[in-house]
C-alpha positions as CSV (number, residue, x, y, z in Angstrom):
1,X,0.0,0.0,0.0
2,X,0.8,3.6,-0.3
3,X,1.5,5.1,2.7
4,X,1.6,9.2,3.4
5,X,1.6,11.2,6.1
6,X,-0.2,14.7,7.1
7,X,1.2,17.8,6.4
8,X,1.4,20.2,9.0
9,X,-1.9,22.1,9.3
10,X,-0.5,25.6,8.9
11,X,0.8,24.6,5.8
12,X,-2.6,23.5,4.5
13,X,-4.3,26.7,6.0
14,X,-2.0,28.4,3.9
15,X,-3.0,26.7,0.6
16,X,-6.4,27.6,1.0
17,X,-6.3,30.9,2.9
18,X,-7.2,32.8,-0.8
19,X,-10.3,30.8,-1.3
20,X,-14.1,30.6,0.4
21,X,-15.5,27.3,-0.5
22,X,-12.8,24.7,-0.3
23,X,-13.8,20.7,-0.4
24,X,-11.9,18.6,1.7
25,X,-11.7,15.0,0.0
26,X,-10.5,12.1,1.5
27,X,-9.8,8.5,0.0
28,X,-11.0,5.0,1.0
29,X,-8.1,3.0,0.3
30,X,-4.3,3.4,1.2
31,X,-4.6,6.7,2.7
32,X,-7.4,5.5,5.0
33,X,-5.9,2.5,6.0
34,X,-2.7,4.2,7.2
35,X,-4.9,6.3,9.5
36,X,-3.9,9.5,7.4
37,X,-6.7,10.1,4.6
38,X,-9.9,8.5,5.8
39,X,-12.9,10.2,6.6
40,X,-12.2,11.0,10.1
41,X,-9.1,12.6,9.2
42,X,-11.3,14.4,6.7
43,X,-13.5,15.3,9.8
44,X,-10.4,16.9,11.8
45,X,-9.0,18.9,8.9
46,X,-11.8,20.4,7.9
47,X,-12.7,21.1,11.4
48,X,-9.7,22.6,12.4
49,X,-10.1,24.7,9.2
50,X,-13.1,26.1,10.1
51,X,-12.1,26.9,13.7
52,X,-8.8,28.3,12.8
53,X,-10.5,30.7,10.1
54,X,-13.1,31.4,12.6
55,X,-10.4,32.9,15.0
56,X,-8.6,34.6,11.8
57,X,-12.1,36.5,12.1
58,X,-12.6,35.1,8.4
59,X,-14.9,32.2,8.3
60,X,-15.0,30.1,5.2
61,X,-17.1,27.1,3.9
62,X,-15.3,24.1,4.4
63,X,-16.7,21.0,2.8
64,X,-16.3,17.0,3.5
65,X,-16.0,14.2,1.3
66,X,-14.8,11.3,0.8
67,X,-14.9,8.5,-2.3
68,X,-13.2,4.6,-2.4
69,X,-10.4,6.0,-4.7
70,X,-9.4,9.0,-6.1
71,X,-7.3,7.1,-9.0
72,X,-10.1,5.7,-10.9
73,X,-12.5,7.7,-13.0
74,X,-15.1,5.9,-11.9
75,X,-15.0,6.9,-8.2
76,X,-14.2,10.8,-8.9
77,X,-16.9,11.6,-11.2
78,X,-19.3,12.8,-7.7
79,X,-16.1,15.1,-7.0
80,X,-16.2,16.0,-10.2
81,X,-19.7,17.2,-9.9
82,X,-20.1,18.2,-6.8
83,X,-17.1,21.2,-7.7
84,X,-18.9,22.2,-10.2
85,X,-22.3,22.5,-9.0
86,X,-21.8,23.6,-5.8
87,X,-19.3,25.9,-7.1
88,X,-16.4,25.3,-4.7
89,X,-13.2,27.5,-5.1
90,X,-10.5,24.8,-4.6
91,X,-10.2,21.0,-3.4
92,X,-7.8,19.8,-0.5
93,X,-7.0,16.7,-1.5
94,X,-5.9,13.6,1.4
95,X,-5.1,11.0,-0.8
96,X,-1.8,9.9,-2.1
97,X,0.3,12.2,-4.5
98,X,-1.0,9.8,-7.4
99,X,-4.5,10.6,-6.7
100,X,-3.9,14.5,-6.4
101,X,-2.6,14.2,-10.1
102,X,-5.3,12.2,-11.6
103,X,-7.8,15.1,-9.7
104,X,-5.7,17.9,-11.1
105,X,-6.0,16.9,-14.3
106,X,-9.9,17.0,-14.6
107,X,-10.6,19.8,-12.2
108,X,-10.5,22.3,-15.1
109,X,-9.9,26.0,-13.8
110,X,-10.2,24.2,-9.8
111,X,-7.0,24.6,-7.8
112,X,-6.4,21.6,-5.8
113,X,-4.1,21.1,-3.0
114,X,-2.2,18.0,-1.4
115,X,-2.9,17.5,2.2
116,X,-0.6,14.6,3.1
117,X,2.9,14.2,2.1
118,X,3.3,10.8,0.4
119,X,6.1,8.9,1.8
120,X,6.6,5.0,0.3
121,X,5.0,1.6,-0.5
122,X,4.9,0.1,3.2
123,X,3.1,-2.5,4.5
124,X,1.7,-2.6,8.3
125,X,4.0,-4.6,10.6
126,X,2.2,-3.6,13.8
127,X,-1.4,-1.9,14.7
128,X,0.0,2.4,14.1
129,X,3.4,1.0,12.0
130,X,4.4,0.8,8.6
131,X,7.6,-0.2,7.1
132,X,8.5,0.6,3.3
133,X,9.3,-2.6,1.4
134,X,8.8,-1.6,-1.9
135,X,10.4,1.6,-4.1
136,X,8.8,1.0,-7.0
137,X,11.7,0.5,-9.6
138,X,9.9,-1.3,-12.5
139,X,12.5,-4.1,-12.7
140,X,12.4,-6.3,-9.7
141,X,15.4,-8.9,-8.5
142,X,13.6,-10.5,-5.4
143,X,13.2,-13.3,-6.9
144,X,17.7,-13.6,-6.3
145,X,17.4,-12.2,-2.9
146,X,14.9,-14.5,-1.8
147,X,11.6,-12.0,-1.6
148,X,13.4,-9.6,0.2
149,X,14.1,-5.9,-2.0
150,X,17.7,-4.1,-1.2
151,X,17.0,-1.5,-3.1
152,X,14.2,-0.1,-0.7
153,X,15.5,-1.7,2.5
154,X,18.7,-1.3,2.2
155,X,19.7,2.8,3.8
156,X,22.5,2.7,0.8
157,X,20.0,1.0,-1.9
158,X,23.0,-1.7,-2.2
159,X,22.7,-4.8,-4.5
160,X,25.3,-6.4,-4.4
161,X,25.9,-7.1,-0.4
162,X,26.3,-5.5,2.8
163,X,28.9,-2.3,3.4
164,X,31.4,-2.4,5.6
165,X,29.1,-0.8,8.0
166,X,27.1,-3.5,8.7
167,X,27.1,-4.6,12.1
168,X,26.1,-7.8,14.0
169,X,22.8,-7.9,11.4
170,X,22.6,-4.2,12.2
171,X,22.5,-0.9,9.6
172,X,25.2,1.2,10.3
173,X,22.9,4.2,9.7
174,X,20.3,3.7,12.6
175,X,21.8,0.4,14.5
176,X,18.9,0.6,16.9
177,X,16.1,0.3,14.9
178,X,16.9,-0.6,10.8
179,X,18.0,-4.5,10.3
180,X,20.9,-4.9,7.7
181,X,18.6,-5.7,4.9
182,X,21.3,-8.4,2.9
183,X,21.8,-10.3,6.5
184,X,17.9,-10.6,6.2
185,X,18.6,-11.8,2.8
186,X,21.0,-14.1,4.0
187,X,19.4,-15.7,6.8
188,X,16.2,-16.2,4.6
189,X,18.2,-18.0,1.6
190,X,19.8,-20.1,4.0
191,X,16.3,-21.1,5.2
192,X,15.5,-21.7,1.5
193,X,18.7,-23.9,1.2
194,X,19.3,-21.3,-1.3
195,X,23.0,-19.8,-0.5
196,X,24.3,-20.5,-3.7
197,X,21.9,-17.5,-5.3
198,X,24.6,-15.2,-4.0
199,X,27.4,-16.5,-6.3
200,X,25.7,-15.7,-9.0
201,X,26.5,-13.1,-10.7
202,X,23.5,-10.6,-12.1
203,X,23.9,-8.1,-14.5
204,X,23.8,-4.6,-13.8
205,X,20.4,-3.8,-13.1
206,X,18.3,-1.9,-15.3
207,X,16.8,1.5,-14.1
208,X,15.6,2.9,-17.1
209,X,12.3,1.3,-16.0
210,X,12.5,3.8,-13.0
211,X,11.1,7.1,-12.2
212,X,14.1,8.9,-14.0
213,X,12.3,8.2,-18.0
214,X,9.3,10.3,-17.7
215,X,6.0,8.8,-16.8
216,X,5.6,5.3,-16.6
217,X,2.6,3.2,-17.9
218,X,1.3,-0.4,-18.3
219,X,-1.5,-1.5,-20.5
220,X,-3.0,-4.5,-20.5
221,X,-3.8,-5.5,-24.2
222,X,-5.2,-8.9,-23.5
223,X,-7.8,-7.3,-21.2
224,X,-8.6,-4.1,-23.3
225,X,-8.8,-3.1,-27.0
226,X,-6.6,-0.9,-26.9
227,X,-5.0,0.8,-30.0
């Protein structure tokens, strides 16, 4: 999942402090689940919104909503409409950055803000705790490092082995609390019986299918006509 995390209020006050009917929208999915984006976060911001303006002597109409995505047309066609006919000045937007983009691009003349600050691809490891475990590079090698990704989890993004700062199975960078990713890699090939993956000898990966080549996109001919 995506996970993001609030901006600081001020900040968001500050997007919006030009305009008099703002919509606050929140998203069902990734931001919700990381307790960031969901409806009651929706609640507080627009709440404190109101009462912070309220104070500022300048009162403003601050709207809630909240759809199951706001990456999917089908999902932001009521935001869609709802800008327009209620004639709302801007949008404040709590899902990821992806779904702030794919708003932006059909709000028209509509100004729309990001409320959260999109941080990784996590996935929960305790009730209030995520951990990234994924960066997205397009051209994934887990299946030689026995499911486990160096290139997110490892603090220097190293793929060939551990740096000489590796510790007792600890990172070097924050010993405490971050495991050296390729002893986690070693421990779990050696519970695959699988040590002899780490002689072999990969070729230099390939990160043109990264974020550095312009905008990435996948189509699914077998599933769509598409031309």
């Amino acid at each position: 999942m995506i996970v993001a995390d609030p901006k600081p209020f001020l900040q968001v006050k500050g997007y919006v402090e030009d305009f008099e009917k703002v919509l606050v929208v929140g998203c069902g999915t990734c931001t919700t689940v990381c307790l960031s984006g969901g409806e009651a976060e929706v609640q507080i911001l627009a709440s404190g919104l109101r009462i912070a303006f309220g104070k500022d002597g300048r009162p403003k109409t601050i709207l809630e909503d909240c759809v199951q995505r706001q990456c999917d047309v089908e999902f932001v066609l009521p935001i869609l409409s709802r800008v327009e006919s209620e004639g709302i000045d801007a949008v404040v937007s709590l899902a990821c950055g992806v779904g702030v983009n794919f708003l932006a691009d059909r709000l028209g003349k509509t100004p729309i803000f990001p409320g959260l600050d999109t941080t990784f691809y996590g996935a929960g490891m305790q009730p209030g705790l995520w951990a990234e475990m994924c960066a997205g590079c397009g051209s994934c090698i887990i299946a030689c490092t026995g499911g486990i990704c160096p290139v997110a989890r490892c603090s220097k993004h190293l793929l060939n082995g551990p740096c000489g700062g590796s510790e007792k199975g600890r990172c070097e960078v924050d010993p405490a609390n971050i495991e050296c990713v390729w002893q986690l890699i070693y421990d779990r090939l050696k519970r695959l019986g699988r040590l002899d993956d780490l002689r072999n000898l990969l070729p230099a990966k390939d990160w043109s299918t990264a974020a550095d080549g312009g905008v990435r996109r996948t189509i699914r001919e077998q599933l769509y006509d598409i031309k």
